[in-house]
C-alpha positions, 0 to 999 in steps of 0.5 A: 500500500502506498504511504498516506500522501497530501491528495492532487488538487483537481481543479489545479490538475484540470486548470493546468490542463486547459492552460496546455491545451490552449497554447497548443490549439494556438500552436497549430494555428496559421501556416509556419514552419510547422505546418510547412513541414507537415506539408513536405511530409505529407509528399513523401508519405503519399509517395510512400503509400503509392509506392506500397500499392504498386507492390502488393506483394511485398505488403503481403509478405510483410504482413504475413510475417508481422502477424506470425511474429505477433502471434509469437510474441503474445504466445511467450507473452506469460512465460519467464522473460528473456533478455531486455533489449540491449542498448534502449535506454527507453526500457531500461527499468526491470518493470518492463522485463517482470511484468507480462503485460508490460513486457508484452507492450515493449516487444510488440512496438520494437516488433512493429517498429521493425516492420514499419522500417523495413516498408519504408527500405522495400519501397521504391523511392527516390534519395531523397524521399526515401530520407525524408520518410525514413526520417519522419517514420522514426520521428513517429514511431518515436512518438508511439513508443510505450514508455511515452504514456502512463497508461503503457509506462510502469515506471510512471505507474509506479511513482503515481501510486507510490507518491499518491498521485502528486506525481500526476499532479506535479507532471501537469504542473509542468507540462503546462510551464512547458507550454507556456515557456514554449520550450521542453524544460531540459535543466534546472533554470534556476541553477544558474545565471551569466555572468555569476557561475556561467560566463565568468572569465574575467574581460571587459565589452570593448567594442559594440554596434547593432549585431554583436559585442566584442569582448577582450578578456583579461590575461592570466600570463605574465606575457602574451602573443602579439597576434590577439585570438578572435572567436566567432561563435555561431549565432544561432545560440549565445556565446557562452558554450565556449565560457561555460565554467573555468574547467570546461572553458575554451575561452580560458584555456586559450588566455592560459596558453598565452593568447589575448582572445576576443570574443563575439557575443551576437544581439538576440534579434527583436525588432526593428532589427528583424531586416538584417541580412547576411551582409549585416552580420559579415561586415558589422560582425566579423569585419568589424569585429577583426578591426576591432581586435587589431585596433585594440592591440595594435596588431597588423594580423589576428588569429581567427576561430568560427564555431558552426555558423560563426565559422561559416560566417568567418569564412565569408568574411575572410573570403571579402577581405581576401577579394580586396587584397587584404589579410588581417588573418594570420591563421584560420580555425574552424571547429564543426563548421560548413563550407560544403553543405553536400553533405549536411545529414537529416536536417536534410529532410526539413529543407525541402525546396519548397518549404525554403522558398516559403520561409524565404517569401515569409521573411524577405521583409522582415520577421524575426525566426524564434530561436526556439524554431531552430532548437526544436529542429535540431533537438527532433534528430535525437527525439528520444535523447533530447525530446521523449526523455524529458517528457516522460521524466517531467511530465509523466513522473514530475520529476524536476529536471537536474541542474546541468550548464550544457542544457541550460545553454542548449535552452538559452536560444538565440532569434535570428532576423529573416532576411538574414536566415532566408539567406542562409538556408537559401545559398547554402543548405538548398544551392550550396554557392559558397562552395562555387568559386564566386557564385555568391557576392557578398559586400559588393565582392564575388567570393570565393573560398579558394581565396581563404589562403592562409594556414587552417586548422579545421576540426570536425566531430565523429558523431556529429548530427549536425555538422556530419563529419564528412562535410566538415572534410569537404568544407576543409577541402574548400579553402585555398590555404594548407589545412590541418584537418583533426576529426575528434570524437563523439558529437556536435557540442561533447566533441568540440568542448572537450577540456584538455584538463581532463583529457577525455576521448580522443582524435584522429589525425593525419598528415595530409587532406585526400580526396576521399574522406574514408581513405583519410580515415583509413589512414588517421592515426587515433591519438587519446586525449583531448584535440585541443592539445595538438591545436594549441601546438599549431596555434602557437605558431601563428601567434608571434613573438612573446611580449607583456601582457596588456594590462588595459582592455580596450587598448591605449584609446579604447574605451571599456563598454560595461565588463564581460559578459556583457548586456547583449548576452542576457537578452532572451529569445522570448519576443514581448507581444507588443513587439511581436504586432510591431513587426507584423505591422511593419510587414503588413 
């Protein structure tokens, strides 16, 4: 019997309840991104259905065999349970192996999972169809899993009536809290906050315009590099994933080795800002930022660094700079970045043709793109790492998700403006120009990457679901410079912030770029260990001669604007309704 426990209050159970379904109704409103999505979906599904139709009997035969594998399983159903499946963290728990009909509930969805996956491998389908509904098959059987719902979850069941129904009550509670933040609560956001245990490596705002801040942090060596260090992070997220805290930040181990590092710390969009474009943020966020890290330190030439989009962005600029015969860049660093968007992996699937000439349209005179649009995009290729687990957790048992800075990050997105997002997708996810010899021009200036010649060190990550390794080689491939090329291990974010302090995993190296990926990686050498070792080593090459710290920021006529980490960083992405009308408007 469970133990006596305060009773959930049905009215607040209930008002949660409406508040949920209110939001959602407003959701599904309307014709976005969501919606533009379903579309393309909703193609590759009738492709799919057709396909199935033309080959009746490869229907039959798989359903011949999904009834007998059926019967099979409610057959063992009663009987001692076998092995759980290895490696599903979904069914984990031994509620699910001991109990008949629960165990029941799992095998047949793994069985029916199977089948589903193998309709979609027999039909015939072009690549990308065949992408698309591989992609969102699993995005719903995903969804259809057991452990998603109380009634088929054990664990769930058991907390209930272990906590007297207050785990019901709290999982309401913040189901509705989700809703409204619009947004899956994946940490404790109160654990944290910027500038007070995350961001705080000491430096100051020494440059700012309308799209980003610049900030200089302070040195931790007696003497430093001449040449400064710029880091351009992407801005579809804040900063501070290089800066998380003192142990597993970029930022400070840079400083450590020597180097005076500045940083860009992109404006989270509102509008009127909402019309910049992708040549607002080269020239008013790399250029200027470049001149601004020369101009504070009087330095000739900097080393430069681009994470993601920032790396694609630095890329860009530098492509401008070396068009009108000028080189402030000594040395060029990419981490997880494309050039090359061939191969961009399943986010593939959300980029269809039409829905980026529909996005394009919707924004070519403004409109700010949510950071939570972005978020959810990416979140959806791992939906049961970074989707289902939470939903279950937080709503399903109550729970209170823990305190981790990586995922409070993760949530702390960035708005990007239209005209600057239509852009992107457009010339690079959809066309791929930028990696066509001055098939775009930006400023005024065809570019062309082959022209980014100076030395490069580029870093790409095993398992990464967004920037897949093979297209961070072939974006490598595209600059006109010697290249270094390091591929480090496990994913987009845990491959690229590995801290040398401790030292984990490791990365594969080799002394040459081929033309062929898979033959590189047949030839790579696996060296434990984090990558930012060897890319210290390289770094420091390029850094010039040893000279004493600059103990002013800012530079002998630069004025400190506010101290790191800056305003900018602490804007969030939620739009208030008054601006969200403005813009409307404006457009209107």
């Amino acid at each position: 019997m469970p133990t006596a426990q305060a009773r959930p209050d049905p009215e607040a159970v209930a008002q949660a309840l409406r508040l949920a379904q209110a939001k959602m109704s407003a959701t599904l409103k309307g014709e976005g991104p969501s919606q533009q999505v379903l579309s393309g979906f909703a193609e590759a599904y009738r492709a799919w259905i057709d396909s199935l139709s033309a080959k009746p009997e490869t229907l039959l035969d798989l359903q011949g065999r999904y009834m007998k594998e059926q019967l099979e399983l409610w057959m063992k159903s009663f009987q001692p349970a076998e092995a759980p499946p290895a490696g599903d963290k979904r069914f984990s728990a031994p509620e699910w192996n001991e109990l008949p009909l629960f165990r029941y509930y799992r095998d047949s969805y793994l069985l029916t999972s199977k089948m589903m996956m193998e309709a979609v491998e027999q039909a015939d389908l072009d690549a990308p169809t065949r992408q698309r509904m591989r992609f969102f098959m699993r995005q719903y059987l995903d969804a259809a899993a057991p452990s998603n719902y109380l009634l088929t979850n054990p664990e769930a069941l058991k907390t209930a009536l272990e906590s007297g129904g207050k785990s019901l009550e709290e999982g309401v509670k913040n189901l509705a809290a989700d809703i409204e933040k619009g947004r899956i609560s994946m940490t404790d956001e109160q654990a944290f906050e910027i500038g007070r245990n995350i961001a705080v490596s000491p430096g100051a705002v020494v440059f700012e315009n309308e799209v980003m801040q610049l900030i200089q942090y302070a040195p931790l060596t007696p003497k430093v590099h001449e040449r400064p260090l710029v880091i351009v992070p992407p801005c579809i997220n804040k900063f501070y994933i290089m800066d998380l805290q003192p142990e597993n930040s970029l930022v400070r181990f840079a400083v450590e080795q020597g180097h005076t590092v500045f940083l860009v710390s992109w404006r989270n969009v509102k509008p009127p800002l909402d019309t910049l474009t992708w040549d607002d943020y080269v020239e008013k966020g790399i250029l200027a930022a470049l001149d601004a890290a020369r101009a504070a330190t009087g330095a000739k030439q900097v080393n430069a660094l681009g994470f993601c989009i920032g790396g694609t962005l630095l890329a860009s600029g530098l492509a401008v700079l070396a068009r009108r015969k000028q080189k402030p860049v000594a040395s060029l660093t990419l981490m997880t970045a494309l050039l090359d968007f061939t191969d961009v992996g399943e986010i593939r699937v959300y980029l269809d043709r039409n829905f980026v000439h529909k996005r394009e349209k919707q924004l070519a005179k403004g409109g700010v793109v949510p950071g939570a649009e972005l978020a959810s995009a990416f979140s959806s290729l791992r939906a049961n790492d970074l989707v289902w687990t939470y939903v279950v957790n937080n709503y399903l048992k109550g729970k209170q998700p823990p305190a981790f800075d990586l995922l409070y990050w993760n949530a702390d997105s960035t708005n990007l403006p239209g005209p600057m997002y239509g852009y992107y997708l457009r010339n690079t996810y959809q066309d791929n120009k930028l990696a066509q010899p001055d098939a775009l021009t930006m400023l005024g200036e065809p570019v062309d990457l082959r022209r980014v010649d100076m030395p490069a060190f580029v870093m790409a990550a095993r398992e990464d679901h967004i920037v897949p390794w093979k297209g961070g080689y072939a974006s490598a491939r595209c600059l006109g410079g010697p290249v270094k090329f390091v591929l480090g291990a496990s994913g987009h974010i845990a491959g690229a912030i590995n801290p040398a302090s401790k030292n984990k995993r490791s990365y594969w190296t080799h002394e040459r770029l081929l033309d062929d990926p898979d033959a590189w990686f047949a030839k790579a050498q696996e060296v434990p260990g984090s990558w930012w070792n060897p890319w210290a080593e390289w770094l420091k090459g390029f850094g010039g001669k040893l000279v004493p710290a600059r103990t002013k920021l800012g530079g002998p006529r630069g004025a400190v604007i506010e101290p790191a980490p800056g305003r900018y960083v602490k804007e969030r992405a939620e739009i208030e309704a008054p601006a969200r009308e403005a813009s409307r408007a404006k457009r209107t």
